[in-house]
C-alpha positions as CSV (number, residue, x, y, z in Angstrom):
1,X,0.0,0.0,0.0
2,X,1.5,3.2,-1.0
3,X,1.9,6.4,1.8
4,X,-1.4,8.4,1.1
5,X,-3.5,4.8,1.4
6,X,-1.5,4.5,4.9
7,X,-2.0,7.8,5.6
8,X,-5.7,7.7,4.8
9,X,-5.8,4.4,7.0
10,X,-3.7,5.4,9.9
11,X,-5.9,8.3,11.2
12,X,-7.6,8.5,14.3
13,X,-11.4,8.0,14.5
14,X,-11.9,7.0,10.7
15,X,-13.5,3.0,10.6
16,X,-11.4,1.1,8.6
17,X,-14.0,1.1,5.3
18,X,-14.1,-2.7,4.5
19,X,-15.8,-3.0,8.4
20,X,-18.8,-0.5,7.2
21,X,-19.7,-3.2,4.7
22,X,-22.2,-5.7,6.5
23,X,-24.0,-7.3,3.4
24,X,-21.0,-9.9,1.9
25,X,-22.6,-9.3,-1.7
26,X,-21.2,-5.9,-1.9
27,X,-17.7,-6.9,-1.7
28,X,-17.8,-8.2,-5.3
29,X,-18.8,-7.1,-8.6
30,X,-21.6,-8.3,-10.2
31,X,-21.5,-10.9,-12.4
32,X,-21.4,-9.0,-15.8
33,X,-18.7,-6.7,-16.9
34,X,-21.2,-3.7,-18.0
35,X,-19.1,-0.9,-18.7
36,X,-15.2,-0.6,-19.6
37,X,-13.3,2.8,-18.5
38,X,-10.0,3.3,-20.9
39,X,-7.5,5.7,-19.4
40,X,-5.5,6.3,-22.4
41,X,-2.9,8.4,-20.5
42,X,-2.2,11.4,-18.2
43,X,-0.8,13.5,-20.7
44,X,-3.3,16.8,-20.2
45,X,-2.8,20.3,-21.5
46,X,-4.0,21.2,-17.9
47,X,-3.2,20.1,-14.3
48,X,-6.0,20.6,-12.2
49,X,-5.9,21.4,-9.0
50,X,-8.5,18.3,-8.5
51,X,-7.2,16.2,-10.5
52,X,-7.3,12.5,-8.6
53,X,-4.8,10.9,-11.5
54,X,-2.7,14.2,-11.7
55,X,-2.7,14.7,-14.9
56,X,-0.5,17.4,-16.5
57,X,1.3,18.4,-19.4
58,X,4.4,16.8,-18.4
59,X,3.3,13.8,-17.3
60,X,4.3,10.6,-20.4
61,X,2.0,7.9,-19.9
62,X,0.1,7.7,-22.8
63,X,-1.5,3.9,-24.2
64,X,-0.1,2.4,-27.0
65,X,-2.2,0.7,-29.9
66,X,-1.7,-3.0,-28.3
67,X,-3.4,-2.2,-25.2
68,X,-6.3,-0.6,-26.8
69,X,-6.6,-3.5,-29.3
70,X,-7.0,-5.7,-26.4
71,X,-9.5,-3.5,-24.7
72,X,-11.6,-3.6,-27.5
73,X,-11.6,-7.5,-28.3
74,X,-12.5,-7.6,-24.4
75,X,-15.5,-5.5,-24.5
76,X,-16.9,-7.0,-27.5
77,X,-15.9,-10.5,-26.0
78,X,-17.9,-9.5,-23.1
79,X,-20.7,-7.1,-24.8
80,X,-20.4,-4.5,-22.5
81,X,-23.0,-2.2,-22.6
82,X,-20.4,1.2,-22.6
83,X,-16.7,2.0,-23.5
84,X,-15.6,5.1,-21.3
85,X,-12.7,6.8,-22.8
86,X,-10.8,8.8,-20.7
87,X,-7.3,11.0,-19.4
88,X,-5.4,13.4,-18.9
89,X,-7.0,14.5,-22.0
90,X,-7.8,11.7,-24.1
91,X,-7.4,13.7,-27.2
92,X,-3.6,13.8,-27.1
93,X,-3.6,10.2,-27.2
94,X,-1.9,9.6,-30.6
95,X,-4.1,6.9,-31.2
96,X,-7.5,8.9,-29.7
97,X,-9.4,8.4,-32.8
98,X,-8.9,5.2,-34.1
99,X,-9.9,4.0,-30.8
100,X,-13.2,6.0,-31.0
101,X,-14.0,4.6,-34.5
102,X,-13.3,0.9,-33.2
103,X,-15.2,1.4,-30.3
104,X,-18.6,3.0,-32.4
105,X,-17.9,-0.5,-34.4
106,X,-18.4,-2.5,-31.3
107,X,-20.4,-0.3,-29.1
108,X,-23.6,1.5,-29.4
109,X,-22.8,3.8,-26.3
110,X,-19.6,5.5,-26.1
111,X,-18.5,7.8,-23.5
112,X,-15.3,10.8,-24.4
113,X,-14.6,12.6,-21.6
114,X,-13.4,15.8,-22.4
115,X,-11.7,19.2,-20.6
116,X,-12.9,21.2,-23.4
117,X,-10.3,24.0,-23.5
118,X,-8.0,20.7,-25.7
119,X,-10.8,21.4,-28.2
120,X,-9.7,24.8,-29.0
121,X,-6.1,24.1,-30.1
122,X,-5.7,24.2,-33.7
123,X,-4.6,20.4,-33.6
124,X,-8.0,19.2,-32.3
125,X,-10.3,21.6,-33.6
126,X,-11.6,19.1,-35.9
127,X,-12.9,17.1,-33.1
128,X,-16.6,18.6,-32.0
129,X,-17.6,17.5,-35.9
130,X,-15.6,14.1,-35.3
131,X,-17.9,13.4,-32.2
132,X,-20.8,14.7,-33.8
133,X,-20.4,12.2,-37.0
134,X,-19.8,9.2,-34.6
135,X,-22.9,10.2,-32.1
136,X,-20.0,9.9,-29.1
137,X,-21.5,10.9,-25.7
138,X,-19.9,13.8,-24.7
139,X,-19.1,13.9,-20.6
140,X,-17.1,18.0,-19.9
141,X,-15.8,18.9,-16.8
142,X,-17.2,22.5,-15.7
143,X,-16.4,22.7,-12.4
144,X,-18.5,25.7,-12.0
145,X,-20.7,28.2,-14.0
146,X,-19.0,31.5,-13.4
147,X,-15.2,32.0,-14.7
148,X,-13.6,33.4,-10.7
149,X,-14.6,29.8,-9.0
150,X,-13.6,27.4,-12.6
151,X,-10.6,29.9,-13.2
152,X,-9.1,29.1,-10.2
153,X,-9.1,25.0,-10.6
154,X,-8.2,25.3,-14.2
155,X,-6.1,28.1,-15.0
156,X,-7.0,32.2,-16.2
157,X,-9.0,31.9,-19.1
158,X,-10.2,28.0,-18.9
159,X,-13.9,29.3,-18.2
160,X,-14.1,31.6,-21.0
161,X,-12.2,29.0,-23.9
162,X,-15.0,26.0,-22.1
163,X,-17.8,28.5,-22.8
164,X,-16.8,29.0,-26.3
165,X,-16.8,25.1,-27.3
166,X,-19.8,24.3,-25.4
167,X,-21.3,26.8,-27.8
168,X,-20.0,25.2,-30.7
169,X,-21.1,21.8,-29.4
170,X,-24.8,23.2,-29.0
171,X,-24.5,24.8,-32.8
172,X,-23.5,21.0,-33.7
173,X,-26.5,19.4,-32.3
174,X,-25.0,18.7,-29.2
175,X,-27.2,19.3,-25.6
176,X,-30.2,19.6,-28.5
177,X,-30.8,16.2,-30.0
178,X,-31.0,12.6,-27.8
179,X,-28.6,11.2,-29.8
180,X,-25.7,14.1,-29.4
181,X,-26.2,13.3,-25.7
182,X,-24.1,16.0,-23.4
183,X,-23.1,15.6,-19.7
184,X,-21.4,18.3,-17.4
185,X,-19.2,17.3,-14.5
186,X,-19.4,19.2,-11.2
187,X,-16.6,18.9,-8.4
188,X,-16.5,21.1,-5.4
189,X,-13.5,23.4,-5.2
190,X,-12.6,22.4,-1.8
191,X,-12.7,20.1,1.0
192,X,-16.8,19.9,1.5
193,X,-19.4,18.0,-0.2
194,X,-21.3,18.3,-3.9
195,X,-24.4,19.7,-3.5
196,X,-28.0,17.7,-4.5
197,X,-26.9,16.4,-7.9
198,X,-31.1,17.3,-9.0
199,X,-30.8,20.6,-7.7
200,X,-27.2,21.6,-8.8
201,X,-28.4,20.4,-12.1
202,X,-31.4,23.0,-12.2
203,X,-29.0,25.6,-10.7
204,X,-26.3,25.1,-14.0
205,X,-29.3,24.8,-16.3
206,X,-30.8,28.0,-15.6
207,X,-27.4,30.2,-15.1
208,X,-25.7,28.7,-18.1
209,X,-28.9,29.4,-20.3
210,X,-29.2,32.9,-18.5
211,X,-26.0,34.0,-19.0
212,X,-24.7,32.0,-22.1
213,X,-27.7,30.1,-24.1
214,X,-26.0,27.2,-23.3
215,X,-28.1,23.8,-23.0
216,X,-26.7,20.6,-22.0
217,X,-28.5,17.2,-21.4
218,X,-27.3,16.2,-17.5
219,X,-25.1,17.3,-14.8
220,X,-23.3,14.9,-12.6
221,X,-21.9,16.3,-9.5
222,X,-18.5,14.2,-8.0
223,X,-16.9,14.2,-4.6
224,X,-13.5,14.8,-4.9
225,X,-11.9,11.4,-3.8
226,X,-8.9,11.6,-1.4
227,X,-6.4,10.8,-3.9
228,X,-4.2,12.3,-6.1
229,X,-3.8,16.2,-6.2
230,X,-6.7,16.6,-4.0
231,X,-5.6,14.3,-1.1
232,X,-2.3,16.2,-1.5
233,X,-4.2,19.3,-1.2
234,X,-6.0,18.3,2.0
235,X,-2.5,17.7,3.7
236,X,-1.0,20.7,2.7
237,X,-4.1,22.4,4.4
238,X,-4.5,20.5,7.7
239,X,-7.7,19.3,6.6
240,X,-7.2,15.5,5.6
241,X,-8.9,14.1,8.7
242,X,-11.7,16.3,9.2
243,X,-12.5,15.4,5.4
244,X,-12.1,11.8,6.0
245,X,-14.3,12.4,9.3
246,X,-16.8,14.1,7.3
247,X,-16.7,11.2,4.5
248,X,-16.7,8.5,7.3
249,X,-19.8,10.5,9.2
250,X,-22.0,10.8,6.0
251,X,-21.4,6.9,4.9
252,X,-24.6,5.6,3.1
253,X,-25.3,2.1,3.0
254,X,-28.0,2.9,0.2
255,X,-25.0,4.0,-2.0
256,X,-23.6,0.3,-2.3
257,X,-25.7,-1.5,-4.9
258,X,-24.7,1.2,-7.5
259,X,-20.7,1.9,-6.8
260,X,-19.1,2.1,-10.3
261,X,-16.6,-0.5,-9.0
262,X,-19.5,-3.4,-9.1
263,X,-20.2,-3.8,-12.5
264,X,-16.8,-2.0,-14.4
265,X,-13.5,-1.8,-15.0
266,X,-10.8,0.5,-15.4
267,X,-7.6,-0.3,-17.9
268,X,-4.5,2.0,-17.5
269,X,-2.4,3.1,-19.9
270,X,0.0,0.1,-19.5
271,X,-2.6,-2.7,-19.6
272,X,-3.0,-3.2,-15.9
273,X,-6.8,-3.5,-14.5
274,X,-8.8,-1.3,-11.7
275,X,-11.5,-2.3,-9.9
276,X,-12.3,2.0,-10.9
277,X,-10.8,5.4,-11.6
278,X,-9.8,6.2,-8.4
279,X,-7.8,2.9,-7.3
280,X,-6.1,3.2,-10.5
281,X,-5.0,6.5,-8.9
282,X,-4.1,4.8,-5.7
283,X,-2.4,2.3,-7.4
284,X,-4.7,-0.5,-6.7
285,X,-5.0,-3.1,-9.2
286,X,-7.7,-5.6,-9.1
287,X,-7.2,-8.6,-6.6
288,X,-6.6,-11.4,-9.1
289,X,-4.0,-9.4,-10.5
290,X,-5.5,-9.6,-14.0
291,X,-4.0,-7.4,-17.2
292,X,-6.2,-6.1,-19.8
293,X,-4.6,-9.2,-21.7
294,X,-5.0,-11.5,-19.6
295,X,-8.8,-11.1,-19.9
296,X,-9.0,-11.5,-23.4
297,X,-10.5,-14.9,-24.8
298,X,-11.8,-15.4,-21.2
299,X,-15.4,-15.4,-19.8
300,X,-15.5,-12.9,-16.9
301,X,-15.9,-14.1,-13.2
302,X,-17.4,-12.6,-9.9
303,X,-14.3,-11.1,-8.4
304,X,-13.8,-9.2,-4.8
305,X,-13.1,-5.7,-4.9
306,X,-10.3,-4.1,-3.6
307,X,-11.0,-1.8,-0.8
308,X,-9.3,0.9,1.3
309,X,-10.4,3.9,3.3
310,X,-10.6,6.8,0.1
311,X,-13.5,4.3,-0.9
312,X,-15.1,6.8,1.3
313,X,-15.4,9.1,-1.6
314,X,-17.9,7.2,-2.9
315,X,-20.1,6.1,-0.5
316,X,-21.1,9.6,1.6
317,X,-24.5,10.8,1.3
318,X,-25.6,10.9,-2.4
319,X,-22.8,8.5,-3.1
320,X,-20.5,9.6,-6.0
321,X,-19.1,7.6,-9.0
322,X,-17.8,8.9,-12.9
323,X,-21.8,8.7,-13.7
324,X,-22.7,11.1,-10.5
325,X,-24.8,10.5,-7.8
326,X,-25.5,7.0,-7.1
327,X,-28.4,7.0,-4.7
């Protein structure tokens, strides 16, 4: 277990997660690999202050065409109902859009997950019309609807460029039509919890419209996990245990049936596999130890899930997971 999981573990008056768990069926997936989350890489033309894989411009993992190919023969192996493509910024992936076109071959619901500011640089301003053409859903971060709160995650000047391509998605059909489906992404900007995912969502709806004529399809609003950036964050300011307390007070039992980690998986950019986003953060692979190739040609078993105390994150009030709320 690497230092932040210790750390996470080792403080005072937190419950060791795995204890909160009473029913044994919630310890394993399900029996059906539904959905399929490819991290293509941490390369990102940001670093966000959030960000639970830290991500950044620097950063040189980036997935090769091998593991992809063996991604996709695993989800159409296993029909899954949903391959979720993600980063860093998935676009920089050398490789991004052949594994898009593969995956509308195989796949009748795609997921890109997108910054939105990537779109603007001349190299990927083809993209909107690329997703467009293949009917991709579009997920965007917007951690907020006025530029001081997002400006100050992303960077001066992230709001205003986001703005500008939600725009051109909505000229494109996007937010508009049910098949140009579009999603925004809320995360708090500090150590407290998302608000109602409903109401948040009525909140963005109305000030984005008001302000901008901006439509979208659904918000999902996120805790930020204790990983990553943000855990590092809580550290630097003397609040990683009265977030953990907070996380540990408001656990849900409700929020179990639906955790992400049940009925996916997430692939890194090397190949290895995650019972979800954020152990592949923690640098927690999946108990058996499986690769991304090791599961290819092979029917997919019940498996136990791989626990630790930042599952936390998931499981407080509303319950939180890459789709939103879970309750």
């Amino acid at each position: 277990m690497n230092q932040a999981l210790e750390d996470l573990k080792n403080l005072t008056n937190i419950p060791d997660f795995e204890e909160r768990i009473t029913e044994e069926e919630y310890r394993y997936t399900t029996d059906r690999l539904e959905v399929t989350q490819i991290n293509v890489g941490r390369l990102c033309n940001l670093a966000c202050k959030h960000c639970h894989v830290e991500a950044g411009p620097a950063r040189i993992e980036v997935m090769d065409r091998k593991v992809m190919e063996a991604c996709l023969k695993v989800c159409k192996e296993q029909k899954v109902e949903t391959i979720d493509i993600t980063g860093g910024a998935p676009e920089m992936n050398p490789n991004f859009e052949w594994l898009v076109d593969e995956a509308c071959k195989i796949c009748s619901h795609v997921i890109v997950r997108t910054n939105l500011v990537i779109l603007k640089e001349e190299k990927y301003r083809h993209l909107p019309k690329f997703y467009a053409d293949h009917k991709v859903e579009i997920v965007c971060s917007l951690p907020y609807y006025r530029a001081k709160e997002m400006n100050r995650v992303r960077g001066e000047g992230t709001f205003e460029t986001a703005i500008e391509m939600i725009r051109e998605l909505n000229e494109l059909g996007y937010g508009k039509e049910n098949d140009l489906v579009l999603n925004m992404v809320y995360n708090p900007a500090g150590a407290f919890f998302p608000p109602v995912q409903s109401a948040m969502e009525k909140e963005y709806k109305s000030r984005l419209w008001q302000d901008y004529e901006i439509v979208f399809h659904n918000l999902f609003t996120i805790t930020n996990n204790p990983t990553g950036r943000f855990e590092a964050f809580l550290k630097r300011s003397g609040n990683l245990e009265s977030y953990m307390k907070k996380l540990s007070d408001a656990f849900n039992a409700a929020t179990l049936p639906g955790l992400m980690c049940r009925f996916q998986i997430s692939v890194g950019y090397d190949g290895q596999v995650y019972d979800c986003d954020f152990n592949q953060a923690a640098d927690l692979p999946v108990l058996t130890g499986e690769t991304i190739f090791n599961m290819v040609g092979k029917s997919f078993k019940k498996r136990k899930i791989c626990l630790a105390n930042h599952c936390y994150g998931c499981t407080a009030g509303q319950g939180s997971s890459c789709g939103g709320a879970t309750e």
